[in-house]
C-alpha positions in Angstrom: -109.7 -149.7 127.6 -108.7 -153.0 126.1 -107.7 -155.9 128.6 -103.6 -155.5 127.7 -104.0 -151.8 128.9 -105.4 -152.7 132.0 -102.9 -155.3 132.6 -100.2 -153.1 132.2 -101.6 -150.4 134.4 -102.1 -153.0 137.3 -98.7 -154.4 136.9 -97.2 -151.0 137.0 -99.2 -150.2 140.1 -98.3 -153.3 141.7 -94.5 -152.4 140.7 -95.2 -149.0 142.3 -96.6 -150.2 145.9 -94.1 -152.7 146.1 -91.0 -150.2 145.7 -92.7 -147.5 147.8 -93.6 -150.9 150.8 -89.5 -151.6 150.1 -88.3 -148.0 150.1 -90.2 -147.5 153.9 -89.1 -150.4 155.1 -85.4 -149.6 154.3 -85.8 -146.4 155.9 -87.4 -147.8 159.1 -84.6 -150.7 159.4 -81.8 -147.6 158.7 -83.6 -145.3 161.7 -83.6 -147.9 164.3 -79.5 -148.7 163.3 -79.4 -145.2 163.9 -80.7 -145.0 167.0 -79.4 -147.8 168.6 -75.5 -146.4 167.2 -77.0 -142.9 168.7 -77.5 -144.1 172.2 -74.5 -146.3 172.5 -72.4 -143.0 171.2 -74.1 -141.1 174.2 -73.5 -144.0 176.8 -70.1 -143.9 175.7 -69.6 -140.2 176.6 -70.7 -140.0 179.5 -68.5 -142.9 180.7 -65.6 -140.4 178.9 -66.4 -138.0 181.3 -66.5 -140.0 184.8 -62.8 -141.6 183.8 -59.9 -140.8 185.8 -57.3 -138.5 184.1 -53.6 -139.1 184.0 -53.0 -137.4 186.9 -55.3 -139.0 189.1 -53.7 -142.2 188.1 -50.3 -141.3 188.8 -50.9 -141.5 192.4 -52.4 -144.6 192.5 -49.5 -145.4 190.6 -46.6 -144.6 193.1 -48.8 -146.1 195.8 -48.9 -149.5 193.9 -45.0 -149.8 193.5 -44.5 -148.6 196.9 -47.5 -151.5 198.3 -45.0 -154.2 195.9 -41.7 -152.8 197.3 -42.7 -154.4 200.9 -42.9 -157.5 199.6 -40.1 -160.0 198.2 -40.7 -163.2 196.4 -38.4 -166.0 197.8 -38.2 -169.6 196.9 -39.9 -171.5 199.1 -37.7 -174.3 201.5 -40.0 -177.2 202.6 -36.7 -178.9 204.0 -35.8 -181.6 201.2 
């Protein structure tokens, strides 16, 4: 095997290892975005599930703007 053969072949193995190192890190980097996106999705439903619905909120609603109908903003007189 002459000396330019051999230089070629380790080149083109160095080439080789170096796409397969960058190819598995990729994919490493991509499944931990994944994951973290994953869990945050499932956080995210479950809070869906424990929030009130309309109707739950329309009573709090009516009691709110009866609670503000007792009370009446007036100017303040200090006497000047």
């Amino acid at each position: 095997m002459s000396p330019e053969t051999s230089a070629v072949l380790i080149s083109a193995g160095i080439a080789v290892v170096g796409f397969l190192v960058s190819a598995g890190t990729s994919l490493f980097i991509s499944g931990a975005r994944w994951g973290s996106v994953k869990t945050r999705l499932d956080i995210l439903e479950s809070k869906v599930n424990d929030s009130a619905t309309k109707e739950q909120l329309s009573g709090v609603k009516e009691d709110v703007a009866e609670i503000k109908g007792m009370f009446r903003m007036t100017l303040r007189n200090d006497g000047t």
